[in-house]
N, C-alpha and C positions, 0 to 999 in steps of 0.2 A: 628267572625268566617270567616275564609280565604273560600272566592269563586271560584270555578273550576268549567269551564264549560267544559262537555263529551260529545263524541259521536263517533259513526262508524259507517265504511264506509268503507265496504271489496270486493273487488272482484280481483280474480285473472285472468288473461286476456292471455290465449292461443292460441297468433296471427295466428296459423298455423289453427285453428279452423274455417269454413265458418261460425257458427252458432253465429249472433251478440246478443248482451245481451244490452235488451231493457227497457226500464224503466218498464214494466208488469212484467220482471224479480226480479224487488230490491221488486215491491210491493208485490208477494205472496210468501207466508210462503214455506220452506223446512224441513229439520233440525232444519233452523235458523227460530227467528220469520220474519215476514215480515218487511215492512216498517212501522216506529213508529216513532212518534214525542212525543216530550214534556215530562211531567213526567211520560206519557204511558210508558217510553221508560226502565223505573228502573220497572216496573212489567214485562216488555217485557225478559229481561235478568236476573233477579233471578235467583240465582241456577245452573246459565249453566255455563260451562266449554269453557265460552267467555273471552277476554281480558278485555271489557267492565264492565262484571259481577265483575270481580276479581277488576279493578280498584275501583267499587264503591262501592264496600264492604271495600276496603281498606281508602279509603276517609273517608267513614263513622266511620273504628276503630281510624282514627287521627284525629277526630271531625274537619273534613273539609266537606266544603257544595258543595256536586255535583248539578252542574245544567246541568240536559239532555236536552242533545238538538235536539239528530236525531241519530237513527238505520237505517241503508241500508246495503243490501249485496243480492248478486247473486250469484247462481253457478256459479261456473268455466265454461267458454264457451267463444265466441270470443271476439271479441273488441265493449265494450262499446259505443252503440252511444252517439256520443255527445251532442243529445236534450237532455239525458235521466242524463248523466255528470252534467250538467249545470240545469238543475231544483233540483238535490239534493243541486248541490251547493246554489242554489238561496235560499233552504230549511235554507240549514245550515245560511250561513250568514245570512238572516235575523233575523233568531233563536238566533245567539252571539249578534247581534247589539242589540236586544230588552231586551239580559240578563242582562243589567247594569254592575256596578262596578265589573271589574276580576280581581283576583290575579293568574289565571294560568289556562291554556287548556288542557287536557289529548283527546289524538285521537287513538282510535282503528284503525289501518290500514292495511293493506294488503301489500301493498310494493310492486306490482306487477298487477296493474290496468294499465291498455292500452286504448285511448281510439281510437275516428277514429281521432281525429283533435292532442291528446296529448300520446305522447310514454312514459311519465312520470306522468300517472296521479295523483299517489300520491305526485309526489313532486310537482305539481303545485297546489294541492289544500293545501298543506304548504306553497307553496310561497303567497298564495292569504292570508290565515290566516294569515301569519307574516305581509303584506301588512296591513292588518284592525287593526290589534294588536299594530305596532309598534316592536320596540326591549325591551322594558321591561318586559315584559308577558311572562314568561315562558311556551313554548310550549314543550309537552312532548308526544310522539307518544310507541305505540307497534307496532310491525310489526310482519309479519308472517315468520317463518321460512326460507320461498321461498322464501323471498323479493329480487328484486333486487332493491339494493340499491343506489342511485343515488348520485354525491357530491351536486344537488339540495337538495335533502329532508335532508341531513347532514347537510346542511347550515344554509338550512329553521328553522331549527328545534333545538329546545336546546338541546333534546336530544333524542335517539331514542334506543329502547331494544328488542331484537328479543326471539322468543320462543327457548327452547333447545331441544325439541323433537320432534321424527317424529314414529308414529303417535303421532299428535299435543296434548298429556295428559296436558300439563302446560299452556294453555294460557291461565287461570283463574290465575293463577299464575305468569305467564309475565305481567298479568293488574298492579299486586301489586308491581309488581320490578317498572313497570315504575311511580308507581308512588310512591315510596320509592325515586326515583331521581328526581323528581318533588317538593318533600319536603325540599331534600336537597338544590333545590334553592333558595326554596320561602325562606328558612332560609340566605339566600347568600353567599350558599357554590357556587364556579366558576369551572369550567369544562372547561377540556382543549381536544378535541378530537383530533383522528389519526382514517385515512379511508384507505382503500386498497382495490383493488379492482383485482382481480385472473385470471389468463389470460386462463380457461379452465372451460369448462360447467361440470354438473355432471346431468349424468340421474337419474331422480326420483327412480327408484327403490334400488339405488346406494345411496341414499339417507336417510335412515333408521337410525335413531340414535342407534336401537337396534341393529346395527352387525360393523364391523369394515368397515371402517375406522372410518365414523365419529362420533361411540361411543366413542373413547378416543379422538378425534380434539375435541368433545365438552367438554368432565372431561377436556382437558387443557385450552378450554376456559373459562370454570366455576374456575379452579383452578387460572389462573389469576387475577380472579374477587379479589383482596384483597389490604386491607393496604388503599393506598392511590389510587388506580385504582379500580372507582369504580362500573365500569360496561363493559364488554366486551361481545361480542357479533359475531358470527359464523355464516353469512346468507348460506348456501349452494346455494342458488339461485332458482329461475324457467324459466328452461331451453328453453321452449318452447314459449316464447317470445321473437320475432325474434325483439331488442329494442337495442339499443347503451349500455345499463346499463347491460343488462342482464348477468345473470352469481352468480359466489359465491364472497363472500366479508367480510371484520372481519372492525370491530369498538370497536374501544373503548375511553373510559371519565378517565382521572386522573384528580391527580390536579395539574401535572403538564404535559408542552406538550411534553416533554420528555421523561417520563415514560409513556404517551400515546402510541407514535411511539412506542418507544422500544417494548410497552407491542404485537401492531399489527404485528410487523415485525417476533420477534419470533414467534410468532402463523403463521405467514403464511409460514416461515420456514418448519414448522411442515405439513402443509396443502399440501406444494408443495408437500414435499420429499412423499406423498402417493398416490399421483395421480394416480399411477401404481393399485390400491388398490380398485378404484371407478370403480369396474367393475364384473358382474358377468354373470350365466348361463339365457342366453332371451332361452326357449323354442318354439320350434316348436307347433304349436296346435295336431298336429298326434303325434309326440313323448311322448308330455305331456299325452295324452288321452292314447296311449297306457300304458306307464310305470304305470299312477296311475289305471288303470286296470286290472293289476298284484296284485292289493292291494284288490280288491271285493271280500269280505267275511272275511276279515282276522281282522276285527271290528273296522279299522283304518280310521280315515279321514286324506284322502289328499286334500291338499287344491288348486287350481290352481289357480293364481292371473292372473286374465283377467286385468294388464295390460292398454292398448292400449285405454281400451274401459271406462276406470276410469272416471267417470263425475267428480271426487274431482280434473280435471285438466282440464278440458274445451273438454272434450268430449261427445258426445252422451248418453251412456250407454243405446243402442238401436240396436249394431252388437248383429246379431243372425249368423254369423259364425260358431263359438266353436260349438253353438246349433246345430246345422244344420252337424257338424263334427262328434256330439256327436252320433247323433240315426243314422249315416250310419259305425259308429264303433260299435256299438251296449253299451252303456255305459247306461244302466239302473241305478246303483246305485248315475248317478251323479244330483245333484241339479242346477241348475245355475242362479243367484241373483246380485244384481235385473235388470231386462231389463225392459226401459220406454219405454213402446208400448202403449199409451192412448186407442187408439181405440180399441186392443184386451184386456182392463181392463173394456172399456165400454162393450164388448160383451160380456163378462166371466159374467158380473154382470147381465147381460139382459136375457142369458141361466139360470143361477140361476147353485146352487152346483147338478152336476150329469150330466149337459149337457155336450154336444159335439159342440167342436168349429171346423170345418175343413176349416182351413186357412193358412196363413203366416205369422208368426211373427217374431217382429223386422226389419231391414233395413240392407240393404247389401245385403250379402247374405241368403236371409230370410229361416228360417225353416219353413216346410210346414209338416202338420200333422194332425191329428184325435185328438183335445186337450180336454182331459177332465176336468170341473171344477171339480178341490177337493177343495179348497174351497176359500172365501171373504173376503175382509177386508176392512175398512172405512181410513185406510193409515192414522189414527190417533190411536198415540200410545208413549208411555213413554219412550226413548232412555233407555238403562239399562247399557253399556259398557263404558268406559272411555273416549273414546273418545268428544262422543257426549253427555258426562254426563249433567243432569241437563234438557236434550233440548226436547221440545214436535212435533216429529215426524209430517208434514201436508205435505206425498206425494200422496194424492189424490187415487182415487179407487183401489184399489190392488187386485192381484190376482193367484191363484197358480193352474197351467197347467200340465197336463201328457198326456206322447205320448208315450208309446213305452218302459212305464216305465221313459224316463227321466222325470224329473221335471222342472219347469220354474216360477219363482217367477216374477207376472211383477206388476211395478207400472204406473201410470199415470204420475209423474212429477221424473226425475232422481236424482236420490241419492245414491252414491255411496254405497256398500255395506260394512259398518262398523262398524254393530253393530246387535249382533243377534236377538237383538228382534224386527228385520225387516223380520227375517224368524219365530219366534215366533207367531209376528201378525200372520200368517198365516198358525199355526198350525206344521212346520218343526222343529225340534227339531235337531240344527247345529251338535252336538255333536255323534248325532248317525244317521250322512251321510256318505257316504263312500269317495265319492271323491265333492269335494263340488268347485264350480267354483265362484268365489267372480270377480265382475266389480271392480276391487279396485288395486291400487300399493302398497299400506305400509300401511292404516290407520289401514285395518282390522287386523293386528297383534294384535292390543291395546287389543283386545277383540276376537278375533279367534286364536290368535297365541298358548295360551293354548292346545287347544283340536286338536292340527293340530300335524298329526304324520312327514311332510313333506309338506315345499311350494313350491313349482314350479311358477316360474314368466315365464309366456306365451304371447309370440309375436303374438297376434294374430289383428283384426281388429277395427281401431278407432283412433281417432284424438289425444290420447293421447303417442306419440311417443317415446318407449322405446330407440330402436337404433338412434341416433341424428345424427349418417352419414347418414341418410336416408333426412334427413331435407336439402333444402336449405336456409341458413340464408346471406340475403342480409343485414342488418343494424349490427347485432349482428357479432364485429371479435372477439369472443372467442370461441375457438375449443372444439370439444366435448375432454374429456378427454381421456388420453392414457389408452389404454387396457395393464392389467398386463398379462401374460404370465402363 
């Protein structure tokens, strides 16, 4: 039986972000599980709607023997220190060297890890793996949608396959494409790839595989996928790493290097001519608040995507802003989910359900109010949505506030809001709120976009930066993309 050693190793790196992501980051649980070693690491990701999950389920139906060797990942937030870099790494490598005889490496990756010392840190921890390996070992990576994608990690790497959705439904599913091509070499099929790389950023919201444009750039990258070309791949990029790489990108493997190019060139044909197209309505926070206030009582939910303030991109999800907007516009019917405020989830839990909190919460510009508990949660709970299918919720004490009639869902550790049974924990039932304010840019569709009569993407406060002519980018020369008219 042919041996594969796994593992990942995710984080997305939002240089424009102060908030550095420390190694206590990779060790406690989120969404994700925490930091796991060894064969811990195949209980740790059952079931989830991980690359990892999907690849070792697929190992397993081609009677190939996964050896795990290391889970890591952090929320989205700044630049990875480098102690914190380099003890995973020391993790990992000792972990491949003690594994014995390999016939191939599958890496969950991110594609978009920053650290303080490395602006490419996935593709240095490919060059370092090829370094121990050699060139015989078929190394085979997934990456994340957002990757920016380096001509390091293309080099490093045999092969590399990116997800095709945003919000991210297939990465249980991208595990198994990459390693459908992982097979194909240990059989000693050769691959011939073509890289490109796009001279114009696209903002996350802009970003959505469920609206145009790049619902049909991705059907043609997927329609490519054929014959003798046998994987192509559409990174939209993540924009908000200010990196030499940064940006969108298309890859593909044939078998020959010629219908590789070809296969990229047309695709990016395709990608240019819609630039115009990567752009839409950023609302005001008073505009949004009003308009979806127009909608109170009429038994509809509107949804307001905060945006700015999304921790699934290395923000806070702790502006109390919109809050604070909210109960001086008078906006009773709305919800707003979830803000990491620890300390107002330890007092909500020390008042007990019925007390009164009068304080301030969140950062910025904080909301101040008469908060009552309605009720508690232990921030352990079963993801139910697509997204985060499969994954065991651990965002620490939870808590659900009213002032004024507004509502306010806070947790102890940030997690974007993407999935309703993070308002269920807590007794909120998404579906029959009127105007509902989600910390999130795109995931919550996967699973909110149903019962949503209306989204509004709102410019409102956080590190997660919709408009990118606001951004100064010193390393990164790729411009934000053209506004269509």
């Amino acid at each position: 039986m042919q041996r594969i050693a796994v593992a990942g190793i995710q984080h997305e790196t939002n240089t424009f972000s102060s908030m550095p992501t420390t190694m206590a980051h990779f060790i406690e649980a989120d969404a994700w599980p925490g930091l796991t070693q060894g064969e811990a690491v195949l209980a740790a990701v059952a079931g989830a709607n991980l690359p990892l999950a999907g690849a070792i389920a697929a190992l397993e139906a081609a009677h190939l023997q996964a050896l795990p060797l290391l889970w890591a990942s952090a929320n989205p937030s700044g630049r990875v220190e480098d102690v914190a870099f380099e003890a995973l790494w020391t993790m990992f490598e000792s972990a491949l060297l003690k594994a014995g005889p390999l016939d191939g490496v599958y890496l969950d990756l991110h594609g978009a890890l920053v650290t303080e010392c490395y602006d490419d840190g996935d593709g240095e921890w490919l060059r370092r793996t090829r370094a121990l390996l050699g060139d015989q070992i078929p190394i085979v990576a997934s990456l994340d949608f957002h990757a920016n994608v380096s001509p390091l990690m293309v080099n490093s790497a045999s092969a590399l396959v990116g997800y095709r959705s945003y919000p991210h439904v297939d990465m249980a599913q991208t595990g198994a494409r990459a390693i459908a091509l992982l097979q194909g070499l240990l059989s000693g099929e050769l691959l011939h790839s073509a890289f490109i790389q796009l001279p114009f950023l696209i903002s996350m919201p802009w970003q959505c595989s469920l609206i145009e444009p790049v619902a049909k750039l991705m059907r043609a990258a997927e329609q490519a996928e054929s014959g003798d070309v046998v994987s192509v791949s559409f990174f939209p990029g993540f924009p908000l790493a200010d990196v030499a790489d940064g940006g969108p990108s298309l890859l593909a493997y044939a078998q020959s290097a010629r219908l590789a190019e070809a296969t990229v060139q047309s695709l990016a044909q395709k990608v240019l001519a819609a630039e115009p197209e990567f752009a839409g309505r950023l609302w005001l926070v008073d505009e949004a608040l009003s308009y979806a206030r127009q909608y109170a009582g009429e038994g509809k939910t509107i949804i307001l995507a905060d945006t700015c303030d999304n921790a699934g991109g290395g923000a806070g999800s702790d502006a109390a802003g919109m809050i604070s907007d909210g109960l001086k516009m008078g906006m009773p019917a709305m919800v707003v989910g979830i803000l990491c405020d620890p300390s107002t989830a330890q007092a909500a839990h020390a008042a007990g359900v019925g007390g009164v909190l009068s304080r301030e919460i969140g950062q910025g510009r904080k909301a101040k109010g008469q908060w009552r508990v309605i009720s508690l949660g232990s921030g352990q709970f079963a993801a139910t949505g697509p997204f985060y299918a499969g994954c065991q919720m651990d965002l620490g004490p939870m808590a659900c506030l009213q002032y004024q009639g507004l509502t306010v869902l806070v947790s102890s550790r940030k997690q974007q809001a993407a999935d309703q049974a993070m308002f269920r924990h807590l007794g909120i039932e998404p579906s029959k709120v009127e105007v509902l304010a989600l910390k999130s840019s795109v995931h919550f569709r996967a699973d909110f976009g149903a019962i949503a009569a209306e989204i509004l993407v709102v410019e409102a406060d956080g590190d997660h930066v919709a408009d990118l002519s606001r951004l100064q980018y010193r390393v990164c020369k790729r411009r934000p993309a053209s506004r269509g008219t």
